[in-house]
C-alpha positions as CSV (number, residue, x, y, z in Angstrom):
1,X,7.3,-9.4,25.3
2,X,7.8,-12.1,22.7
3,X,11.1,-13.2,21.1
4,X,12.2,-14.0,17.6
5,X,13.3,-17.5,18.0
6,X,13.3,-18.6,14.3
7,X,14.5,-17.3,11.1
8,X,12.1,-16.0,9.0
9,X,11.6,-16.9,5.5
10,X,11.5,-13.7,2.5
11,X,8.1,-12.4,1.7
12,X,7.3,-10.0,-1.4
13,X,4.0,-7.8,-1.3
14,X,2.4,-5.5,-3.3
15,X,0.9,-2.6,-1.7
16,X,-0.4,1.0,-1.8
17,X,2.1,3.9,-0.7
18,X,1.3,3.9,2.4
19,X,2.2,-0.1,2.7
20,X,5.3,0.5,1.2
21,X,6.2,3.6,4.1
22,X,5.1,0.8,7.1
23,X,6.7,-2.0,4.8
24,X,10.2,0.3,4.8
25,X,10.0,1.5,8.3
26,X,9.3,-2.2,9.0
27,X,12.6,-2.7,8.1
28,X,14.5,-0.1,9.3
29,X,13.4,-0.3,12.9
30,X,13.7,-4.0,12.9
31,X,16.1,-4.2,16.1
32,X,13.1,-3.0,17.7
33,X,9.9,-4.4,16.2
34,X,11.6,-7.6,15.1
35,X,13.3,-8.9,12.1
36,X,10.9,-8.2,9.1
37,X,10.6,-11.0,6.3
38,X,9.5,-8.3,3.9
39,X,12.5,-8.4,0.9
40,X,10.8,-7.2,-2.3
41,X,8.1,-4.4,-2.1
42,X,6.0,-3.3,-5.3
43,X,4.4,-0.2,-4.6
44,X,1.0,0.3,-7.3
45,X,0.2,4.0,-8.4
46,X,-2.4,5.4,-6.1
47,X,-4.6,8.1,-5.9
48,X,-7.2,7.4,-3.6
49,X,-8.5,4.5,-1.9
50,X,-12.5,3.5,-1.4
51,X,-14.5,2.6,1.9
52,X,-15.8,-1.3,0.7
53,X,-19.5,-0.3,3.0
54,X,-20.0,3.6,1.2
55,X,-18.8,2.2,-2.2
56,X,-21.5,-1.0,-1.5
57,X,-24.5,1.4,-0.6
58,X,-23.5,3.9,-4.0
59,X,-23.9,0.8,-6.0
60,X,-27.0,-0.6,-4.1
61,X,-28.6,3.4,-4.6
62,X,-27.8,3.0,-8.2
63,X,-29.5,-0.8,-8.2
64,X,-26.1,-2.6,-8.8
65,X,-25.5,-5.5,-6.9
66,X,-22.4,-5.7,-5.0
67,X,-22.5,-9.6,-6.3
68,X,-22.5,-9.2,-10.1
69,X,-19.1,-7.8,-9.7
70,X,-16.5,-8.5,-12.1
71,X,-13.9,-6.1,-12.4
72,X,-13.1,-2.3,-11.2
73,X,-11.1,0.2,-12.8
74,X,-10.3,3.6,-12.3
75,X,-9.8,5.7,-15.8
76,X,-11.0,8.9,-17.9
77,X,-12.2,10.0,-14.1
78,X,-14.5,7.2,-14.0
79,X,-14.8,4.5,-11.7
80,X,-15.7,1.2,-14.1
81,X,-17.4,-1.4,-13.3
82,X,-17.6,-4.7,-15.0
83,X,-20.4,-6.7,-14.3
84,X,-22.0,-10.8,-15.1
85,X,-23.2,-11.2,-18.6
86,X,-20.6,-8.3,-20.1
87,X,-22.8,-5.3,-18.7
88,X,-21.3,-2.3,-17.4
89,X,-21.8,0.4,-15.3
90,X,-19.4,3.7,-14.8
91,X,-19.9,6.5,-11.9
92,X,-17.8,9.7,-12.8
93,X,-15.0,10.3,-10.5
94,X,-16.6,13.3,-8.7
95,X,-19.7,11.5,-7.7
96,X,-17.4,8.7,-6.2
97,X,-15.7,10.8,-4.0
98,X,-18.2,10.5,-1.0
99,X,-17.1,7.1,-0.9
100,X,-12.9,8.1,-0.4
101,X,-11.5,7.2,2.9
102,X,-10.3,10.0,4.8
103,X,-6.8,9.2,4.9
104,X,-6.2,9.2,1.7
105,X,-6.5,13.2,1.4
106,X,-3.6,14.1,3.2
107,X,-1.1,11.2,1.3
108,X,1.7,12.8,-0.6
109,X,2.9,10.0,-2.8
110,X,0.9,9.0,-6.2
111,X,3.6,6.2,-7.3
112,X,4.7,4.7,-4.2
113,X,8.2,6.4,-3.8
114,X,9.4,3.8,-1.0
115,X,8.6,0.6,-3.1
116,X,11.5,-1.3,-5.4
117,X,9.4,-1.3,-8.3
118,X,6.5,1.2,-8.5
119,X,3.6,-0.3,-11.4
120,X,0.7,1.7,-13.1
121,X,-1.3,2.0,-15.8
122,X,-0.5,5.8,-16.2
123,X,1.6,6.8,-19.0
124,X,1.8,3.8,-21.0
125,X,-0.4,2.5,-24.2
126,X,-3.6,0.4,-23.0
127,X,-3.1,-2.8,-22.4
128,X,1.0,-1.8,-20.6
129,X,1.9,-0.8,-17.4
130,X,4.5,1.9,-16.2
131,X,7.4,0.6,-14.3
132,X,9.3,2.9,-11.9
133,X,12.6,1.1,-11.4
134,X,14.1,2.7,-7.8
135,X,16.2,0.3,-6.1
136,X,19.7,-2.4,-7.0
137,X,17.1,-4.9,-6.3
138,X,14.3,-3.9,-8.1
139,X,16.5,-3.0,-11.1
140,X,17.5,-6.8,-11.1
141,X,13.8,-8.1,-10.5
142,X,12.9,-6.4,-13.6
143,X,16.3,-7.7,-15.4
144,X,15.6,-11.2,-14.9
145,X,11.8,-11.3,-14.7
146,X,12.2,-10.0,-18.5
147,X,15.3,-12.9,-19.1
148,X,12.9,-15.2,-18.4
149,X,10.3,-14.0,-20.6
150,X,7.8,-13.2,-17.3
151,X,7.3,-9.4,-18.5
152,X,8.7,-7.6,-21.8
153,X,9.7,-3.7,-21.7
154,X,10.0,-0.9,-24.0
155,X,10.7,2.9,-23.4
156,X,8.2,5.1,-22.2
157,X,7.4,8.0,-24.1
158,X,8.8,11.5,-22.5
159,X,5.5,12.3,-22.5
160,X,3.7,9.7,-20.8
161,X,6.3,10.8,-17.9
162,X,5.2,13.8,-18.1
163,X,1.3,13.0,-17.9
164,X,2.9,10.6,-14.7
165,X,4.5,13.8,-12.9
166,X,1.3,16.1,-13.4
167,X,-0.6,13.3,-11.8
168,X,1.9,13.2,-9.1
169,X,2.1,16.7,-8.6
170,X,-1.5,17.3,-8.5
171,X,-1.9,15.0,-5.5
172,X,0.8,16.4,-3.7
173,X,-0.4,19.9,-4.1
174,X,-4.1,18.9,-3.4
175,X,-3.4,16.9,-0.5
176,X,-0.9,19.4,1.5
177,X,-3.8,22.0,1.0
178,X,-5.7,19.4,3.2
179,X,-3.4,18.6,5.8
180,X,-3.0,23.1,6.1
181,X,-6.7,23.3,6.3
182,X,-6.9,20.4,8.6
183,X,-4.2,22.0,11.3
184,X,-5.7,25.4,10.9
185,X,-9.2,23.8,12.8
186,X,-6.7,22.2,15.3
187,X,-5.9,18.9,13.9
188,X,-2.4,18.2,14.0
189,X,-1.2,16.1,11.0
190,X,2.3,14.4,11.7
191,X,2.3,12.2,8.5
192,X,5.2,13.4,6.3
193,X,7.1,15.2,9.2
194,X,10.5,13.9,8.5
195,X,13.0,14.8,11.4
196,X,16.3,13.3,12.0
197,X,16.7,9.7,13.7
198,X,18.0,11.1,17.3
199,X,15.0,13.4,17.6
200,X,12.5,10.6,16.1
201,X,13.5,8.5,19.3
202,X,13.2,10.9,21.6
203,X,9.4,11.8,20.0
204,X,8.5,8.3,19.8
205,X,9.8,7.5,23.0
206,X,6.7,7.0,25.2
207,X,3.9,7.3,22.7
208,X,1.6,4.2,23.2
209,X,-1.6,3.0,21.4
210,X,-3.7,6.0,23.2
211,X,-1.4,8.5,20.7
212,X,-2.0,6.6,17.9
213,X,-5.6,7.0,18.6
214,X,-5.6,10.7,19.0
215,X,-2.4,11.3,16.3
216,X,-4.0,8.7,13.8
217,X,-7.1,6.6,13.8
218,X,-8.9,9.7,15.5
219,X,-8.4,12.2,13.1
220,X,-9.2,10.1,10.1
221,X,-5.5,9.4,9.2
222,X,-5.1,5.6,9.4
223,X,-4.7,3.8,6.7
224,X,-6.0,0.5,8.0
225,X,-2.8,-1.1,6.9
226,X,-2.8,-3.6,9.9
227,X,0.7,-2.7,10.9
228,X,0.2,-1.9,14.0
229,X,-2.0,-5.3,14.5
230,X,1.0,-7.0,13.3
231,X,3.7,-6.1,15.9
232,X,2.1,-5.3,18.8
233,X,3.8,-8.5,21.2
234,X,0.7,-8.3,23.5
235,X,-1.8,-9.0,20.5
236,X,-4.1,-7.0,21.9
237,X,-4.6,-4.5,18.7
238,X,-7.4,-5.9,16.9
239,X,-8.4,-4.6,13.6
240,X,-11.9,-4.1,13.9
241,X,-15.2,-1.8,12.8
242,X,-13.0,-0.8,10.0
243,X,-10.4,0.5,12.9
244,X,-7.6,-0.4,15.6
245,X,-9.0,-0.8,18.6
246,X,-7.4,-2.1,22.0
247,X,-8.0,-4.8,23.6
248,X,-6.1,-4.5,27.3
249,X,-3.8,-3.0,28.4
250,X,0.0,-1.3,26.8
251,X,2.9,-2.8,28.5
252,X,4.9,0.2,30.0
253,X,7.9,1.3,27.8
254,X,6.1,-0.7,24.4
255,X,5.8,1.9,21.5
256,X,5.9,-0.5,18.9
257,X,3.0,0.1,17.1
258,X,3.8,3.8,17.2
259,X,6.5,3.5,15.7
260,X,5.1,1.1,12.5
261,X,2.2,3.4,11.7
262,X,2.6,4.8,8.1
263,X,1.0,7.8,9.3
264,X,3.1,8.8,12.5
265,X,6.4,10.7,12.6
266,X,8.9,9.6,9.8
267,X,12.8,9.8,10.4
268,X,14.6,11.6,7.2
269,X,16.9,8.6,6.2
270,X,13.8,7.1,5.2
271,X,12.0,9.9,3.5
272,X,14.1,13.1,3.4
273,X,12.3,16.8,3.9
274,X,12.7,17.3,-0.3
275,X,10.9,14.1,-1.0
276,X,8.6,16.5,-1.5
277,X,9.9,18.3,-4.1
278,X,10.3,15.4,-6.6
279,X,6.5,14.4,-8.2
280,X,7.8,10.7,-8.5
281,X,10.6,10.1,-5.7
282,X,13.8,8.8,-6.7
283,X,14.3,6.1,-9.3
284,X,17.0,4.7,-11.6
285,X,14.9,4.1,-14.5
286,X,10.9,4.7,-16.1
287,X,9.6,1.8,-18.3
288,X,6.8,0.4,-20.5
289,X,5.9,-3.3,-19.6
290,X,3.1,-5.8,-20.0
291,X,3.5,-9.9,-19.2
292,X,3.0,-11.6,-22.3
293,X,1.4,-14.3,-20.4
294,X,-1.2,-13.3,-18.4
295,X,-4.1,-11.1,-19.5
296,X,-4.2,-9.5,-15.9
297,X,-5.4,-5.5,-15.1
298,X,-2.6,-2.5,-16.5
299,X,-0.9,-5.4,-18.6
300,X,-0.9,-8.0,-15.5
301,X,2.8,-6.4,-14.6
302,X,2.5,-6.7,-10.8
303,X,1.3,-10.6,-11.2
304,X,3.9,-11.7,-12.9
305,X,6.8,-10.2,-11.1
306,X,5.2,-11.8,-7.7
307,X,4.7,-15.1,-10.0
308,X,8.8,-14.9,-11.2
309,X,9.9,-14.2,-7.2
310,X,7.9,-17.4,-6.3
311,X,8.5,-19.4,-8.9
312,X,12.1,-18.8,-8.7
313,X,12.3,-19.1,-5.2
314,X,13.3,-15.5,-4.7
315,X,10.8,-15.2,-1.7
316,X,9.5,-17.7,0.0
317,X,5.4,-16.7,0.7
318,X,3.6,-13.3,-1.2
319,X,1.1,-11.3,0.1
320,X,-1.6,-10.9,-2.1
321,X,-5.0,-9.4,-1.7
322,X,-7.6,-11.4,-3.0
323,X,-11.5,-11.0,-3.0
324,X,-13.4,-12.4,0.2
325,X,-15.2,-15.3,-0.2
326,X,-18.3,-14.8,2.0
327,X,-18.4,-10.9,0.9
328,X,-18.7,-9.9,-2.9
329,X,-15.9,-7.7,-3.7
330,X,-14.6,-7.2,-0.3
331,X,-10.5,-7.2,-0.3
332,X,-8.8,-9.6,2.1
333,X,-5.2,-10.4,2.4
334,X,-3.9,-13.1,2.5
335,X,0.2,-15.0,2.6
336,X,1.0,-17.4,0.2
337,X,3.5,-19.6,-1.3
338,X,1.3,-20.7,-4.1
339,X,1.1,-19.3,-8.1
340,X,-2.3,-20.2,-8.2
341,X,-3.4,-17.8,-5.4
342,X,-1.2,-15.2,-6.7
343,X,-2.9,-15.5,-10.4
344,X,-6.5,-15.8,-8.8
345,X,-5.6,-12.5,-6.5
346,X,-5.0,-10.5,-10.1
347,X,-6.2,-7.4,-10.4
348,X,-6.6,-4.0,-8.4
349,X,-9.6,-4.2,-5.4
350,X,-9.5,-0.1,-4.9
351,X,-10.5,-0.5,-1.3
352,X,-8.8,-0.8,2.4
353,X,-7.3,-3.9,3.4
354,X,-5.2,-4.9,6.4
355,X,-2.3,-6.1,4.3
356,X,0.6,-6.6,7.2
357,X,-2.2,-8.8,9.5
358,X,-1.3,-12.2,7.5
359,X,2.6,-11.8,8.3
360,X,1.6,-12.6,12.1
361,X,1.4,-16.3,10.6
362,X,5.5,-15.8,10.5
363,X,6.3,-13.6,13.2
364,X,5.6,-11.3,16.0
365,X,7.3,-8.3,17.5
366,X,10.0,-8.4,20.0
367,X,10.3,-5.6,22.3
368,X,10.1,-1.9,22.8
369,X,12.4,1.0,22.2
């Protein structure tokens, strides 16, 4: 198995819930999948995500081509989009919903509870976002992103918290009526089964690729995240057909990519058993914000704190997702050190995307518990 031999530089991403749970668990098991270079994680607001092929063949049944693309947005339950020459086409919500992944019905978290600054459009005046401050670090971020005139805040109304929380609580109540109905026809889900740290070692112990295939990727519960394509030290995980799939054969003893799976077994110092309870995690402070400078989605909030990290030399690379270039629309990942890429990435892609794969550029896993 491979060795860290270098020290790695600091990355900031911005990512989904369920990046931000890999992203954490990332670091917390780092004496076993290797030191992480992830320092500054903004979680977005998230209630579902979108297959890129169903959502293509929706808008190539309503004679919209995947090409004249623009913008999407989710709001008023209708998912927008902006086309060439300033047309515009809307599906309602409901209609969309063939298109959701699977995954996404059993998630719990609606405003990325594990990030250091959560960022949405929900609960703030058009043209702001909503900024969950949870952690020291985030808290300064913020502080100095807004010193420096990168973002400006105001206080959020108590009732655009409100409207936040309802949101929150909606998908948590939804969601766990999925995951029962799912075990009662004999599908085990073990996303969001916290149990201490002794007893998470001694689950995760011997569980290779071939239980994350039936735990996870089987049952519809990966997230396509590409952590587990990131620290496998064999690189034989490939992400591919819109899944993992292996490629030879698990080392004996190597649970690595067991143990970085968002959707396997979580210990309770990361997430504790009444996460639950609270609609938006735990947080030091709710805001209004909007960057002054850019006219990027939900007040171009998320940009702008990944442009102030760079820029100030923070971090050293961002993950960003940007759009493909050889397929219209289609989200790709990509590391950069660069505020052009991060301006050019701008703007929420509402589909899967194998956001950890780019950090094999900077490092690989190095050993097995």
């Amino acid at each position: 198995m491979g060795e860290t031999i270098t020290k790695l530089g600091k990355v900031a991403m911005v990512g989904t819930p369920c990046h931000m749970v890999a992203a954490t668990k990332l670091g917390r098991f780092s004496d076993i999948l290797g030191e992480t270079p992830i320092d500054i994680k903004i979680g977005l607001f998230c209630m579902e995500n979108f297959s890129y092929s169903y959502m293509k063949k929706l808008l190539e049944e309503n004679n919209v081509d995947m090409n004249d693309v623009k913008e999407c947005r989710i709001e008023k339950n209708f998912l927008w989009f902006y086309l060439k020459e300033d047309q515009l086409f809307k599906i309602p919500i409901e209609k969309a919903r063939s298109c959701i992944r699977k995954n996404c019905n059993i998630c719990m978290d609606f405003t990325s509870e594990l990030s250091d600054v959560s960022v949405g459009s929900v609960g703030s005046e058009k043209g702001w976002s909503t900024i969950i401050i949870r952690t020291d670090k985030g808290l300064e971020l913020v502080k100095n992103a807004e010193d420096n005139n990168y973002i400006e805040t105001k206080p959020i109304e108590e009732s655009g918290i409100k409207i936040i929380e309802k949101l929150a609580n909606k998908k948590k109540k939804e969601n766990l009526e999925e995951i029962i109905k799912r075990e009662r026809v004999g599908r085990p889900v073990i996303y969001r089964r916290q149990m201490p740290i002794d007893e998470f070692t001694e689950e995760v112990s011997k569980c290779q690729f071939q239980d994350l295939k039936g735990d996870v990727i089987d049952i519809g519960a990966c997230v396509l995240c590409g952590a587990c394509n990131y620290v496998c030290p064999e690189e034989i995980i490939k992400i591919e057909d819109r899944k993992p799939q292996l490629k030879g054969k698990c080392p004996e003893g190597c649970n690595l990519c067991y143990v970085a799976c968002p959707r396997t077994y979580i210990p309770d110092d990361i997430l504790s058993k009444e996460a639950d309870k609270k609609p938006l995690g735990d947080y030091i402070k709710i805001l209004s914000a909007k960057a002054p400078m850019l006219k990027g989605q939900d007040g171009g909030v998320a940009t702008a704190l990944l442009d102030y990290a760079l820029s100030k030399k923070l971090v050293d690379d961002v993950i960003v997702v940007d759009k493909s270039d050889s397929e219209a629309w289609k989200p790709e990942a990509k590391i950069t050190n660069n505020v052009a890429d991060v301006l050019k990435a701008a703007g929420t892609k509402y589909a899967a995307c194998s956001v950890f794969t780019p950090l094999k550029e900077l490092n690989k896993g190095n050993g097995g518990v």
